[in-house]
MARBA-3410 file (N, C-alpha, C, O; in Angstrom, 1 decimal):
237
-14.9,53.4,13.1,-13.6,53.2,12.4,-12.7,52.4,13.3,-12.8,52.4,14.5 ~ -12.0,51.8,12.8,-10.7,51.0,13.1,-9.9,51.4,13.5,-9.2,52.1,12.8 ~ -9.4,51.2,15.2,-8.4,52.1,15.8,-6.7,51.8,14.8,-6.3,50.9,14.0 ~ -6.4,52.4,15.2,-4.8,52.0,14.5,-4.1,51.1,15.5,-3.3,50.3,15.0 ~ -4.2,51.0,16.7,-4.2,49.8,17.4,-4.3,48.6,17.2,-3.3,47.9,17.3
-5.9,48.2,16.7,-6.7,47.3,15.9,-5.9,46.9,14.8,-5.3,45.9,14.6 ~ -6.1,47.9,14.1,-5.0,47.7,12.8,-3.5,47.1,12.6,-3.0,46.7,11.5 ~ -3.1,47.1,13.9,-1.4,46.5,13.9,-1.3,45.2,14.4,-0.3,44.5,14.2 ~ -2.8,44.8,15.1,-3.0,43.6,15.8,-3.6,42.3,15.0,-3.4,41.1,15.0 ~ -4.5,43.3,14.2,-5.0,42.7,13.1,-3.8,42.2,11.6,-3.8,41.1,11.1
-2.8,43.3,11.1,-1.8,43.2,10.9,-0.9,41.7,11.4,-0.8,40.6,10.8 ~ -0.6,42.0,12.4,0.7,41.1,13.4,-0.6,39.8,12.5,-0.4,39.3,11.5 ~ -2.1,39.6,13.6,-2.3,38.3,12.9,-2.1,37.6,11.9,-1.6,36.4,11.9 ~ -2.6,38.4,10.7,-1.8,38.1,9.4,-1.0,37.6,8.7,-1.2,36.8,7.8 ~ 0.4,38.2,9.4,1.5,37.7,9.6,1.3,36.6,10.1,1.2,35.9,9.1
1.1,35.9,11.3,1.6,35.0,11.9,0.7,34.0,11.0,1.3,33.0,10.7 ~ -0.5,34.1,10.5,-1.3,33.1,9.4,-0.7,32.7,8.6,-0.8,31.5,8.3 ~ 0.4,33.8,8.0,1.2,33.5,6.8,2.6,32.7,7.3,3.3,31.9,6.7 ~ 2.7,33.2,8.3,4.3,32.2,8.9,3.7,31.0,8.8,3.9,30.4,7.8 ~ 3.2,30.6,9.5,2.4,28.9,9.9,2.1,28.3,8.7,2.7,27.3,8.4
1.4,28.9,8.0,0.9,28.4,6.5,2.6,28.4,5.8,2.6,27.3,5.2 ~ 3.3,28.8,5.7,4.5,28.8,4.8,5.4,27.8,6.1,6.2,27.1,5.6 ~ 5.3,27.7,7.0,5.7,26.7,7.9,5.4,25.2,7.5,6.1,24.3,7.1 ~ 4.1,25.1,7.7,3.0,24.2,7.1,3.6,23.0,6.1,3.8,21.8,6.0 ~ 3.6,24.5,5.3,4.0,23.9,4.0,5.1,23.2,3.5,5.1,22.3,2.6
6.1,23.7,4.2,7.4,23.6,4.0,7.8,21.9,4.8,8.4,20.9,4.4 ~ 7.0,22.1,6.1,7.2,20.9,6.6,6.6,19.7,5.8,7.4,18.8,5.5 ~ 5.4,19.6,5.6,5.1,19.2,4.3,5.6,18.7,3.0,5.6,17.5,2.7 ~ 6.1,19.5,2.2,7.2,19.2,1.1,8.7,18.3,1.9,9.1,17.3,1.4 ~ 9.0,18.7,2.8,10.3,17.8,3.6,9.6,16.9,3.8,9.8,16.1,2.9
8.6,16.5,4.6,8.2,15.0,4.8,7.8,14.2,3.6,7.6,13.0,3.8 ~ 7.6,14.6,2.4,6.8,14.3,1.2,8.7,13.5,0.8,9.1,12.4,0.6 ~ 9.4,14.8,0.8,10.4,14.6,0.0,11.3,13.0,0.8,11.6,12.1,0.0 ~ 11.5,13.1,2.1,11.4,12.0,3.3,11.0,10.8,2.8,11.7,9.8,2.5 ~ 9.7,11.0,2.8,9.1,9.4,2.6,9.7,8.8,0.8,10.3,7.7,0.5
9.3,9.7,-0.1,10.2,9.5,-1.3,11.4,9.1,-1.6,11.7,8.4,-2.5 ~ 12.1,9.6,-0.9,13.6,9.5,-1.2,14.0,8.2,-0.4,14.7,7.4,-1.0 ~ 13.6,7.9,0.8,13.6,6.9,1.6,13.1,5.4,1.2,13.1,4.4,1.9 ~ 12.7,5.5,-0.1,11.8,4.2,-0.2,11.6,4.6,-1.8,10.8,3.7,-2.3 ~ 12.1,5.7,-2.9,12.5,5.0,-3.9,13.1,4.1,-4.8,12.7,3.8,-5.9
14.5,3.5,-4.0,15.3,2.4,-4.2,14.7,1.5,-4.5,15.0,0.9,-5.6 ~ 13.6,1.2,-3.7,12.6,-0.3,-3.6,11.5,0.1,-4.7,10.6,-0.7,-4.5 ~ 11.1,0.9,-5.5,9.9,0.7,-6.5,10.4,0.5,-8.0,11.3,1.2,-8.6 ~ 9.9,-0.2,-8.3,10.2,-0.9,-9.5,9.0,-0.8,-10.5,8.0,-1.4,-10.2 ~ 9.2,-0.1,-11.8,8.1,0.0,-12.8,8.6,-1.2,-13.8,7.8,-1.7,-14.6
9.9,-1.6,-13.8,10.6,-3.2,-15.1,10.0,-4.2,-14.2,10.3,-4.1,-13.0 ~ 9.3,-5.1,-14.6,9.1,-6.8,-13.8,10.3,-7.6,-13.6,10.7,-8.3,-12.7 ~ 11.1,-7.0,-15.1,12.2,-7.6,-15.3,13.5,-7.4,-14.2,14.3,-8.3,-13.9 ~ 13.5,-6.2,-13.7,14.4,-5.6,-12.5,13.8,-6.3,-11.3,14.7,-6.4,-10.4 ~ 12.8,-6.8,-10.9,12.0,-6.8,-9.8,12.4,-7.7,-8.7,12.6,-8.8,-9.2
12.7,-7.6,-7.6,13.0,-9.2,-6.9,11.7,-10.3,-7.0,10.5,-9.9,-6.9 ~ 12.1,-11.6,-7.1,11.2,-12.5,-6.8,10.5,-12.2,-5.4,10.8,-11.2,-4.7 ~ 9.6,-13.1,-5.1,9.3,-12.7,-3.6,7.7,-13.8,-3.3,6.7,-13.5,-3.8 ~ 8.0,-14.9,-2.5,6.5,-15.3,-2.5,5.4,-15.1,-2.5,4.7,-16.0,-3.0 ~ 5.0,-13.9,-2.0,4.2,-13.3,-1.4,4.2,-11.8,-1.9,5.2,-11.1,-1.8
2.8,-11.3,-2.6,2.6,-10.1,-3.0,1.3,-9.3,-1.9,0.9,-10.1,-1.1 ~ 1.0,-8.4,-2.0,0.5,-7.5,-1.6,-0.5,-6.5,-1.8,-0.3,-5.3,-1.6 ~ -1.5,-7.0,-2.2,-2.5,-5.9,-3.2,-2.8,-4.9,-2.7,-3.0,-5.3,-1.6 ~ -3.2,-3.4,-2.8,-4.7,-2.6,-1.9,-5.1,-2.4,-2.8,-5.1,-2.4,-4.0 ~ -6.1,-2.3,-0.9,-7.5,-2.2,-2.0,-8.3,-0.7,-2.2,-8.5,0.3,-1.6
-8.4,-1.1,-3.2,-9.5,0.8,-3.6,-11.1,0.2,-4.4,-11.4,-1.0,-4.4 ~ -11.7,0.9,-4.9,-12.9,0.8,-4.9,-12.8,0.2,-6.5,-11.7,0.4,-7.0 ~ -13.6,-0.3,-7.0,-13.9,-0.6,-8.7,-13.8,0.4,-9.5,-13.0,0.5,-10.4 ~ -15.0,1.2,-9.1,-15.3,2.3,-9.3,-14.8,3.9,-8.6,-14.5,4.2,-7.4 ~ -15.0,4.7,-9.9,-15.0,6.0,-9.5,-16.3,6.4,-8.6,-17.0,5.5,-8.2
-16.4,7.6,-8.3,-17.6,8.1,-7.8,-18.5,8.6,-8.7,-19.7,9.0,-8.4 ~ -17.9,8.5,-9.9,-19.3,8.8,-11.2,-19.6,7.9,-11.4,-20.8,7.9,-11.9 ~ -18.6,6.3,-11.1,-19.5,5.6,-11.3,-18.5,4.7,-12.4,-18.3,3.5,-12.1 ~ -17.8,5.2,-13.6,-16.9,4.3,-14.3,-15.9,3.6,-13.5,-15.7,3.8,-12.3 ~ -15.3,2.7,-14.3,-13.8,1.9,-13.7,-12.8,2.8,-13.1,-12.2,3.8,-13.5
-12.7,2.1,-12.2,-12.0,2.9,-11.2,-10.4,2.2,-12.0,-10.1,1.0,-11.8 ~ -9.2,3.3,-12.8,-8.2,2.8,-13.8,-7.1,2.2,-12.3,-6.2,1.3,-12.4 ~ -7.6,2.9,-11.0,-6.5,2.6,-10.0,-6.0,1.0,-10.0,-4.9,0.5,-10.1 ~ -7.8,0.4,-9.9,-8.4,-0.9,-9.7,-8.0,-1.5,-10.5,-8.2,-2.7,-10.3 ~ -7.6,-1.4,-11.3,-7.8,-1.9,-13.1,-6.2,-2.0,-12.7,-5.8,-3.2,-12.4
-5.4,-1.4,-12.6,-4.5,-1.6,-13.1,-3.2,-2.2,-11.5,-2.0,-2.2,-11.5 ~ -3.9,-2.6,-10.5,-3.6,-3.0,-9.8,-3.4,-4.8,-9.8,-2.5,-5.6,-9.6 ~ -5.0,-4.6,-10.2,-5.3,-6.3,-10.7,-4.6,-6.5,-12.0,-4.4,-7.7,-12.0 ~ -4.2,-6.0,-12.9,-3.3,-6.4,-14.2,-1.8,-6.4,-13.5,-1.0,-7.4,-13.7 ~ -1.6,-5.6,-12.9,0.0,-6.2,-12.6,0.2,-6.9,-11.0,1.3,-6.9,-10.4
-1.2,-7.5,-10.6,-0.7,-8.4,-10.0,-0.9,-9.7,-10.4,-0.6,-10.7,-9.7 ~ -1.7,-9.7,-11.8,-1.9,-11.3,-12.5,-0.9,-11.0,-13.2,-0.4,-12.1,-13.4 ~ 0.1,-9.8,-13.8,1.5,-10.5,-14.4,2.4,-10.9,-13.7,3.3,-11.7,-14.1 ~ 2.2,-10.3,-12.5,3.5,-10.9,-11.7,3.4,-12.6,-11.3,4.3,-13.5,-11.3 ~ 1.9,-12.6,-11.0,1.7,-14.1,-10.7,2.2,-15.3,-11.7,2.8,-16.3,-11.5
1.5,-14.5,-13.2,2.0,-15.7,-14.0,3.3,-15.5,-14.6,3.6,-16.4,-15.4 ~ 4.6,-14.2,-14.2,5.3,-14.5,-14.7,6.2,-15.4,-13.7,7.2,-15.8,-14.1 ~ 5.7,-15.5,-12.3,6.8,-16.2,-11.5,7.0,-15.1,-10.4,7.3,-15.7,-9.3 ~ 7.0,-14.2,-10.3,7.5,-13.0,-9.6,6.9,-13.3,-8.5,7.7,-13.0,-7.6 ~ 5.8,-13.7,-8.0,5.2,-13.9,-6.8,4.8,-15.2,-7.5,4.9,-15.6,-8.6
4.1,-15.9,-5.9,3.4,-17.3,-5.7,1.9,-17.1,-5.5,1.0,-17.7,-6.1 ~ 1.6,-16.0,-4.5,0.6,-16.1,-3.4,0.5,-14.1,-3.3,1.0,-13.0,-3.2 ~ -0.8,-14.9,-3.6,-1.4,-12.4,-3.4,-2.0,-13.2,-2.1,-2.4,-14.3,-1.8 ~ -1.9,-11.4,-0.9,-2.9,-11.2,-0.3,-3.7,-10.2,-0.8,-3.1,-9.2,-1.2 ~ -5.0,-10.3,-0.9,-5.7,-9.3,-1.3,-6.1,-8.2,-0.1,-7.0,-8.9,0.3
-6.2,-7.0,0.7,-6.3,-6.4,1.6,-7.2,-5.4,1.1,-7.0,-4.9,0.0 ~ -8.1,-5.1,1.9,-9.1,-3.5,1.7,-9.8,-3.6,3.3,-9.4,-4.1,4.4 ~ -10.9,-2.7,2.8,-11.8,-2.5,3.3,-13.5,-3.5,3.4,-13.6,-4.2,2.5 ~ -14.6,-3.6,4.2,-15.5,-4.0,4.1,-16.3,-3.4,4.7,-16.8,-4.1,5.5 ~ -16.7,-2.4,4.7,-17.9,-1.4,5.7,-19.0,-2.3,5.6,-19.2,-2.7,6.8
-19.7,-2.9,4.7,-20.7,-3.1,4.1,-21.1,-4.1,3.5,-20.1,-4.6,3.0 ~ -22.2,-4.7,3.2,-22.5,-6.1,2.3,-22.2,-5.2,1.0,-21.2,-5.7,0.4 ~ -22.6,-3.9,0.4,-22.3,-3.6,-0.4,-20.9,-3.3,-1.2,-20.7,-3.4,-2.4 ~ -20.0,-2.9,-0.3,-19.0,-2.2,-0.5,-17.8,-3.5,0.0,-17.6,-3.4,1.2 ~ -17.1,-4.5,-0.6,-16.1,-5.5,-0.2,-14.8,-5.4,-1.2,-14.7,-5.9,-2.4
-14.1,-4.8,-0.5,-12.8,-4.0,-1.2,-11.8,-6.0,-1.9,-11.4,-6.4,-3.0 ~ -11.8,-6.6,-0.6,-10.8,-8.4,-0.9,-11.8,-8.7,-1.9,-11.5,-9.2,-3.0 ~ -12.9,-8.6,-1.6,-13.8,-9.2,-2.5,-13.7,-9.9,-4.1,-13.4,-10.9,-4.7 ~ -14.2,-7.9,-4.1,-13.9,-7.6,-5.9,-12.7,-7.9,-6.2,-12.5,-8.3,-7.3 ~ -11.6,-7.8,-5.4,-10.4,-7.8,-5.7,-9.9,-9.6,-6.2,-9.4,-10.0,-7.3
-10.4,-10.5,-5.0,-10.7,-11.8,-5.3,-10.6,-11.9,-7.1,-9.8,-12.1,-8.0 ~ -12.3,-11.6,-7.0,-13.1,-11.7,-8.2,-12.5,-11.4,-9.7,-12.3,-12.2,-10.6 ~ -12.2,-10.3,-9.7,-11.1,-9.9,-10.5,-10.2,-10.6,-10.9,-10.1,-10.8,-12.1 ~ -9.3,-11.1,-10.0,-8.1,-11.7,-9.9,-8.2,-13.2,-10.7,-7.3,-13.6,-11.4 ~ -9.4,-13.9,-10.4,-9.7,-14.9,-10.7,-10.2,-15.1,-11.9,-10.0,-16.2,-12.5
-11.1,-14.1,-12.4,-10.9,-13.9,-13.8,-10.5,-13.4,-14.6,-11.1,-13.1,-15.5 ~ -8.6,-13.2,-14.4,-7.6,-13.1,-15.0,-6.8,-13.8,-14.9,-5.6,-13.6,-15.0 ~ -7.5,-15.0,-14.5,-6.3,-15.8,-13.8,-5.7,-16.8,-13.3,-5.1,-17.8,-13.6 ~ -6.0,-15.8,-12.1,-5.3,-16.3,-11.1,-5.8,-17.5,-9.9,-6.8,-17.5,-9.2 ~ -4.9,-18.5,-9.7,-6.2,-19.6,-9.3,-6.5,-19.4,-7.5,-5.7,-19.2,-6.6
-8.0,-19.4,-7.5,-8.3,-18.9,-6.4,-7.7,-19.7,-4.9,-8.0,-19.5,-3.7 ~ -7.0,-20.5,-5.2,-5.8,-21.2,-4.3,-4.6,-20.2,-3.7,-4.1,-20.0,-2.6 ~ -4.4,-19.7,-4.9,-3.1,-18.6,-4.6,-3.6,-17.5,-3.9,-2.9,-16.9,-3.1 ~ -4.8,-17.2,-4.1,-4.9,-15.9,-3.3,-5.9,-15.9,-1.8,-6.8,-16.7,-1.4 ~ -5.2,-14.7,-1.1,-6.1,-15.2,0.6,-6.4,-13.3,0.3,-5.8,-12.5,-0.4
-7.9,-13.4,1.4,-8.3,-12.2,1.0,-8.1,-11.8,2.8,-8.2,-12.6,3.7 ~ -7.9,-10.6,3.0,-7.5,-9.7,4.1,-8.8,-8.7,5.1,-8.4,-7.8,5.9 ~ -9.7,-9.1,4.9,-10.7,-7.9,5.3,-10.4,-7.3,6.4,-11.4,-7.0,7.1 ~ -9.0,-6.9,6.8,-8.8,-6.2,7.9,-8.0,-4.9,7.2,-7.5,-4.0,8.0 ~ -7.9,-4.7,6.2,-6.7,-3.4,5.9,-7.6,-2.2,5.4,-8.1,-2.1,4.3
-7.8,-1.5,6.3,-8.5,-0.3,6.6,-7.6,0.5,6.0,-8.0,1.1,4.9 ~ -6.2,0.8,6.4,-5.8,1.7,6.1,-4.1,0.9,5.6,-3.9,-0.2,5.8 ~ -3.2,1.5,5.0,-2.1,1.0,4.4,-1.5,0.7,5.5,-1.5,-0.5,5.5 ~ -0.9,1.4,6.7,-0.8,1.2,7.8,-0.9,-0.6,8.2,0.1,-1.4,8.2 ~ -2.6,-0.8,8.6,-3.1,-2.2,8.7,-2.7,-3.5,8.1,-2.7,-4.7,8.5
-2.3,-2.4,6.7,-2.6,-4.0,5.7,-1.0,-4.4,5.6,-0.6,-5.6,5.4 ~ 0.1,-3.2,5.8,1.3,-3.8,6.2,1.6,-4.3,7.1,2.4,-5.2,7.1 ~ 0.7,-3.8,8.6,1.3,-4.4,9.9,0.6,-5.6,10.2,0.7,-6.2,11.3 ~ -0.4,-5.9,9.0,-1.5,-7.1,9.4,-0.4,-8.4,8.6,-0.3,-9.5,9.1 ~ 0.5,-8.0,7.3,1.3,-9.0,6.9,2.5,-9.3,7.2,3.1,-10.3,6.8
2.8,-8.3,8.3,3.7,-9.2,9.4,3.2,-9.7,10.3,3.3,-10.9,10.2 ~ 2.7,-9.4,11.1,2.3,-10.1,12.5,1.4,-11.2,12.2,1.5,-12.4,12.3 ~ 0.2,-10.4,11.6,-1.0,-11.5,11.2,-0.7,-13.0,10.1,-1.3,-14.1,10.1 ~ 0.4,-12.5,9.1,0.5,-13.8,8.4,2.1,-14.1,8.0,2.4,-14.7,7.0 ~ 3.2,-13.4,9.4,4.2,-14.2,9.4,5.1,-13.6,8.1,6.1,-14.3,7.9
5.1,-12.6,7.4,6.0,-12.0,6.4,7.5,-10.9,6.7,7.6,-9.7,7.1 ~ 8.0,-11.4,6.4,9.2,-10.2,6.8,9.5,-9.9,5.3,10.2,-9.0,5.3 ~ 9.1,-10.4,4.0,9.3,-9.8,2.5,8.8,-10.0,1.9,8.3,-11.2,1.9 ~ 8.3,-9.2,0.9,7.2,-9.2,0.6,6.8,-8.3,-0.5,6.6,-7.2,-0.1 ~ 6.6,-8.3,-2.1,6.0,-7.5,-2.6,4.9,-6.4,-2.2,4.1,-6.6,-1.3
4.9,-5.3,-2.9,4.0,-4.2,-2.3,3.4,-4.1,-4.3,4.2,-3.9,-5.2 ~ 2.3,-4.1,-4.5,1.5,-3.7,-5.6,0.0,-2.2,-5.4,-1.2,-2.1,-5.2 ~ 1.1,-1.3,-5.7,0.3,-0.3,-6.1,0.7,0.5,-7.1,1.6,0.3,-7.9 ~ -0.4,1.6,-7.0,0.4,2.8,-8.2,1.8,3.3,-7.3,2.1,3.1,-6.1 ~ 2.4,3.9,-8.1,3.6,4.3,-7.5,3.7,5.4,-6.7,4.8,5.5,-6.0
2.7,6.5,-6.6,2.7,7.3,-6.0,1.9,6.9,-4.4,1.8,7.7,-3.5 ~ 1.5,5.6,-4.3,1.1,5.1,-3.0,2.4,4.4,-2.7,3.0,4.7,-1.7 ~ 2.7,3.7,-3.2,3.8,2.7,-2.8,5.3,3.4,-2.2,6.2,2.7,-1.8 ~ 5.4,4.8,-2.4,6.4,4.9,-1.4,6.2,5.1,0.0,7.1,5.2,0.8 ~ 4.9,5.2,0.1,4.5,5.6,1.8,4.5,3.9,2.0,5.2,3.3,2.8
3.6,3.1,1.2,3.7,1.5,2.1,5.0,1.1,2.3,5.5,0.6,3.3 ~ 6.0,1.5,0.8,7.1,1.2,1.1,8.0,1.8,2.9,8.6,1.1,3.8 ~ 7.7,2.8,2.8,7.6,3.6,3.9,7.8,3.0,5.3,8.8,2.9,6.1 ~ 6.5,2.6,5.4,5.7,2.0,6.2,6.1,0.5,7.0,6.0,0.1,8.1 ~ 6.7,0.0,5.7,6.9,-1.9,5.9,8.8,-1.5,6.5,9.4,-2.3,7.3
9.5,-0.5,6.0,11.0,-0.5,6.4,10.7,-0.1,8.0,11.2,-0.8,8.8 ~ 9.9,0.9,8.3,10.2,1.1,9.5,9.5,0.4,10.4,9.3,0.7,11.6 ~ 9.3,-0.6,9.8,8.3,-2.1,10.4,9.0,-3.3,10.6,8.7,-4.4,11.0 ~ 10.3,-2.6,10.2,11.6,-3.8,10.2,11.6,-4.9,9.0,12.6,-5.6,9.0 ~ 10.6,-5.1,8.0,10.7,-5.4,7.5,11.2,-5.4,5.8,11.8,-4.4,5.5
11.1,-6.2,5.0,11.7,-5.9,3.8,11.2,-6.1,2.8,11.1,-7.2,2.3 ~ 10.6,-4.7,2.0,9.7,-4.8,1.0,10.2,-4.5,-0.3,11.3,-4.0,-0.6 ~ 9.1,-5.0,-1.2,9.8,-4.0,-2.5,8.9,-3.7,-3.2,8.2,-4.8,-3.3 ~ 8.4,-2.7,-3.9,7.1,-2.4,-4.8,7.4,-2.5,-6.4,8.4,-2.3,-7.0 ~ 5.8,-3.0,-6.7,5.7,-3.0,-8.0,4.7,-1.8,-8.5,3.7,-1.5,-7.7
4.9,-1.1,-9.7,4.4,0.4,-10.0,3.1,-0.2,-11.1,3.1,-0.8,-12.1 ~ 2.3,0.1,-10.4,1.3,-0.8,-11.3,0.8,0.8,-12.2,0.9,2.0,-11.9 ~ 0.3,0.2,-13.0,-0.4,1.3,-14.3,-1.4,1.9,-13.3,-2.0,1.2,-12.5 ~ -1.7,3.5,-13.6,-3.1,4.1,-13.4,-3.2,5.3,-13.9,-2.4,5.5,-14.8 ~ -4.1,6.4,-13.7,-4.4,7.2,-14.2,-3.7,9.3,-13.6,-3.6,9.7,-12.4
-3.5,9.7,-14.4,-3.1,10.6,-13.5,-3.5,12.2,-14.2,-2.8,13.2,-14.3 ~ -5.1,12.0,-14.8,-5.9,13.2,-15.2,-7.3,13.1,-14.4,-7.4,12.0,-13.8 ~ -8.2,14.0,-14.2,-9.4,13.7,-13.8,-9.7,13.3,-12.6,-9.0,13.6,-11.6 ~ -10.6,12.9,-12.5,-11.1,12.1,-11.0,-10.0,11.5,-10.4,-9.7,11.8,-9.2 ~ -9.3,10.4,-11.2,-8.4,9.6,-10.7,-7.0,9.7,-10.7,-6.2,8.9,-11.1
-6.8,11.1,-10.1,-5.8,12.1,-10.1,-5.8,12.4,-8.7,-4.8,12.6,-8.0 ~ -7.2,12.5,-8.4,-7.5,13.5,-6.4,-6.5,12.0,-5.8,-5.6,12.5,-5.1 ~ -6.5,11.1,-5.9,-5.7,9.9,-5.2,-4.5,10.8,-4.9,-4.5,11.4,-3.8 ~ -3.2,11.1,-5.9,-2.6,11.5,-6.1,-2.7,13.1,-4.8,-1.9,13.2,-3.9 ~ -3.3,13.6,-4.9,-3.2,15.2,-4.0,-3.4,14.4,-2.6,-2.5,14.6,-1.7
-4.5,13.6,-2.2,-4.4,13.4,-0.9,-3.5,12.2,-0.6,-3.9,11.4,0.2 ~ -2.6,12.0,-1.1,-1.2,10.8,-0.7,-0.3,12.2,-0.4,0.4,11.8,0.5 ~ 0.0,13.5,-0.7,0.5,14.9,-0.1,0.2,14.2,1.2,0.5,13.1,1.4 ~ -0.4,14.8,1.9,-1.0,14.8,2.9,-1.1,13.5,3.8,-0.9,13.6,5.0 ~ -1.3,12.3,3.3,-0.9,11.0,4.0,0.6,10.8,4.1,0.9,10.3,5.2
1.3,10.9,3.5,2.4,10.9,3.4,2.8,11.3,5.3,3.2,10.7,6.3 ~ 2.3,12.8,5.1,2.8,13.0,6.5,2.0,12.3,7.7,2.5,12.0,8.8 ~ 0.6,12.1,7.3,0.3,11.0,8.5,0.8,10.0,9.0,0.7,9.6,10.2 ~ 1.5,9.5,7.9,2.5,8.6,8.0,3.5,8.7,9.1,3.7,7.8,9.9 ~ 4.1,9.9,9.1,5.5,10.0,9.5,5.1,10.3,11.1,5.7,9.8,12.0
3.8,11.2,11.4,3.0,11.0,12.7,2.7,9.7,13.0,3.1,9.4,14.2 ~ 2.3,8.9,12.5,1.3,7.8,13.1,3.0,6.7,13.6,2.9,6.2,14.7 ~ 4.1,6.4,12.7,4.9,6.0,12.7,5.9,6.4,13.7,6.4,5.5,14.4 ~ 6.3,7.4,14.0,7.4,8.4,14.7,6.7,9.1,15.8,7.4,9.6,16.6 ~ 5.6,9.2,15.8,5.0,10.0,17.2,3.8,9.3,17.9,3.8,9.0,19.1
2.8,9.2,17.0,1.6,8.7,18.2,1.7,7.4,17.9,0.8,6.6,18.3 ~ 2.8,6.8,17.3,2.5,5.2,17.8,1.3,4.5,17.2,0.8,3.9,18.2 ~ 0.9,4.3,16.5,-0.5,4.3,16.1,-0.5,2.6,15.2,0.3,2.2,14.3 ~ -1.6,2.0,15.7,-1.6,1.0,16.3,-2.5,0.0,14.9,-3.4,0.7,14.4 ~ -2.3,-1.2,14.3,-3.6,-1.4,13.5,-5.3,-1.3,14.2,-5.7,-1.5,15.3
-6.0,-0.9,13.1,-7.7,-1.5,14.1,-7.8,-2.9,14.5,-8.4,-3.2,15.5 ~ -7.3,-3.9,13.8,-7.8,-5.1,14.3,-6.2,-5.5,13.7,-5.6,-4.8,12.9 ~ -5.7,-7.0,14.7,-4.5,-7.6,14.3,-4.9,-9.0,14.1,-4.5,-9.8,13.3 ~ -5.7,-9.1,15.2,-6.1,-10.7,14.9,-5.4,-11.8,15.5,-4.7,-11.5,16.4 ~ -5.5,-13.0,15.2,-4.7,-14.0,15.4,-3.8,-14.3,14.3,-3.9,-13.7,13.2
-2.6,-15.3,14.6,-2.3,-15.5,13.4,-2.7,-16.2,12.5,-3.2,-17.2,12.9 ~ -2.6,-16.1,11.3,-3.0,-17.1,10.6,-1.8,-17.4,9.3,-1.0,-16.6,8.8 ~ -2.0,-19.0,8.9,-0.6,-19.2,7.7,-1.5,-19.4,6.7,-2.5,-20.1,6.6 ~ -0.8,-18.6,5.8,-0.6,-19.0,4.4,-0.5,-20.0,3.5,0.6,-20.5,3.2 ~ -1.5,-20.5,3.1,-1.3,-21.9,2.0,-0.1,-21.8,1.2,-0.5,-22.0,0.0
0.9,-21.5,1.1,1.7,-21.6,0.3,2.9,-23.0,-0.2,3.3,-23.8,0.7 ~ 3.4,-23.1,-1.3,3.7,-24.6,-1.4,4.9,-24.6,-1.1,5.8,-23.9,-1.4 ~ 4.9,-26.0,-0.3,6.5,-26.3,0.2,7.9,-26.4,-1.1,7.9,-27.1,-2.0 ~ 8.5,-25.9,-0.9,9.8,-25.8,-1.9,9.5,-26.9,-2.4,8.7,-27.6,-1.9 ~ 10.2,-27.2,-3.8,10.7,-28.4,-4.4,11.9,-29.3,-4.0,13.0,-28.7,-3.6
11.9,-30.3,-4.1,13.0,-30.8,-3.5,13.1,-31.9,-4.3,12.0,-32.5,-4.4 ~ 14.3,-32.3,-4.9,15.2,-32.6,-6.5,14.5,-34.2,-6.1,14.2,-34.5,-4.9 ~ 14.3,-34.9,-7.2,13.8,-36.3,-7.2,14.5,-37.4,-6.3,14.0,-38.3,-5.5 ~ 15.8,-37.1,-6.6,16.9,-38.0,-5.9,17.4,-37.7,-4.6,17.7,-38.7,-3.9 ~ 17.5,-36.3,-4.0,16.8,-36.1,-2.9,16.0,-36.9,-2.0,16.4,-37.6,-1.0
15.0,-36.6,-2.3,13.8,-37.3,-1.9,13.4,-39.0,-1.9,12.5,-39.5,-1.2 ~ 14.2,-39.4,-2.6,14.3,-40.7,-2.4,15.4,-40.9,-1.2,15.1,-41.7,-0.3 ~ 16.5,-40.2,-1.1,17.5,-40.7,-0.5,16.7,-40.2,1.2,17.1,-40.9,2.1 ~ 15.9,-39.2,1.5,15.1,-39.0,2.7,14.6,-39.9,3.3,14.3,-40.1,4.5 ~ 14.5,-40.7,2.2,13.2,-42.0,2.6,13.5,-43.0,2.9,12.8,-43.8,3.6
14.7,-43.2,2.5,15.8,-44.5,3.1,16.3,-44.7,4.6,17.0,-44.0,5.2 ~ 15.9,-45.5,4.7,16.5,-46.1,6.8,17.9,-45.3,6.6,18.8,-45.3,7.5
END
């Protein structure tokens, strides 16, 4: 039998499982609520509301689900970053993911896609350094020279990049791209809970650094216009 000793200690533990976990939690919902509140100003679901901006921002996620259909994240990433392109709203996507693999090329598909909606493969540069959202913001400052900049995701990502790019000193603004929010392509949604606060760690405490930064590199993008008569008068002794 179980001394009654045992029993109060065993008890007390209990307790203290349940403080931590309701601690947990709580800290959790405040950092969720944090990054949200902090960086809803900047997301925009109207194109029409949207700031202009040279330069957009894709991530990357997979094509596919893990069953194997269209991944709706992917789908709907690439559709509102070819409207923004052709309505004017941006000039120039970077595309950013992942590449583990010959098989698996997150800029790739993204490329690919893009270009058969589109988009002329001039406009867009592909990123194979953005591991994590983290990377692919701090790879489009340092690595290609952006202080503003469209952010293109679903919306429940884009307030942590949003996040991410302010306390990077820079100035972003997101577009809410279409996706899915039943089923498989729902779990996105529960573990952005949880990144959220990695965020606010990796950001505010450990300092946390990209995997690769690289050199710099510029952007093909096209020199302003400059009025006809202008430009004649430049040219004159």
């Amino acid at each position: 039998m179980i001394s009654a000793r045992w029993r109060r200690g065993l008890r007390g533990l209990l307790w203290a499982l349940q403080a931590l976990l309701v601690l947990a939690a709580l800290l959790l919902g405040l950092g969720n609520l944090w990054v949200v509140n902090n960086s809803k100003a900047y997301v925009y679901s109207n194109w029409a509301a949207l700031p202009e901006n040279e330069v957009g921002l894709v991530f990357g996620t997979s094509p596919y689900t893990r069953e194997g259909r269209g991944n709706p994240h992917f789908k709907g990433r690439i559709a509102a970053a070819a409207e923004l392109y052709q309505l004017g709203k941006i000039k120039h996507l970077i595309v950013s993911g992942a590449n583990p693999d010959a098989s698996y090329n997150e800029p790739r598909k993204m490329w690919q896609a893009l270009t058969a909606a589109g988009v002329p493969a001039s406009a867009i540069t592909m990123d194979f350094a953005g591991f994590r959202t983290l990377d692919s913001v701090a790879r489009a400052q340092h690595v290609f020279g952006l202080d503003q900049l469209t952010l293109i995701t679903q919306e429940y990502h884009a307030y942590r990049a949003v996040f991410i790019g302010k306390k990077l000193k820079m100035h972003p603004v997101a577009y809410a791209a279409p996706g899915e929010e039943s089923g498989p392509a729902f779990l996105p949604y529960v573990r952005e809970v949880l990144a959220r606060m990695q965020a606010i760690l990796d950001l505010f405490l450990l300092e946390t650094q990209p995997k690769f930064l690289g050199e710099p590199q510029r952007l093909p993008l096209e020199p302003p216009a400059v009025p006809e008569g202008a430009a004649a008068s430049a040219n004159q002794p």
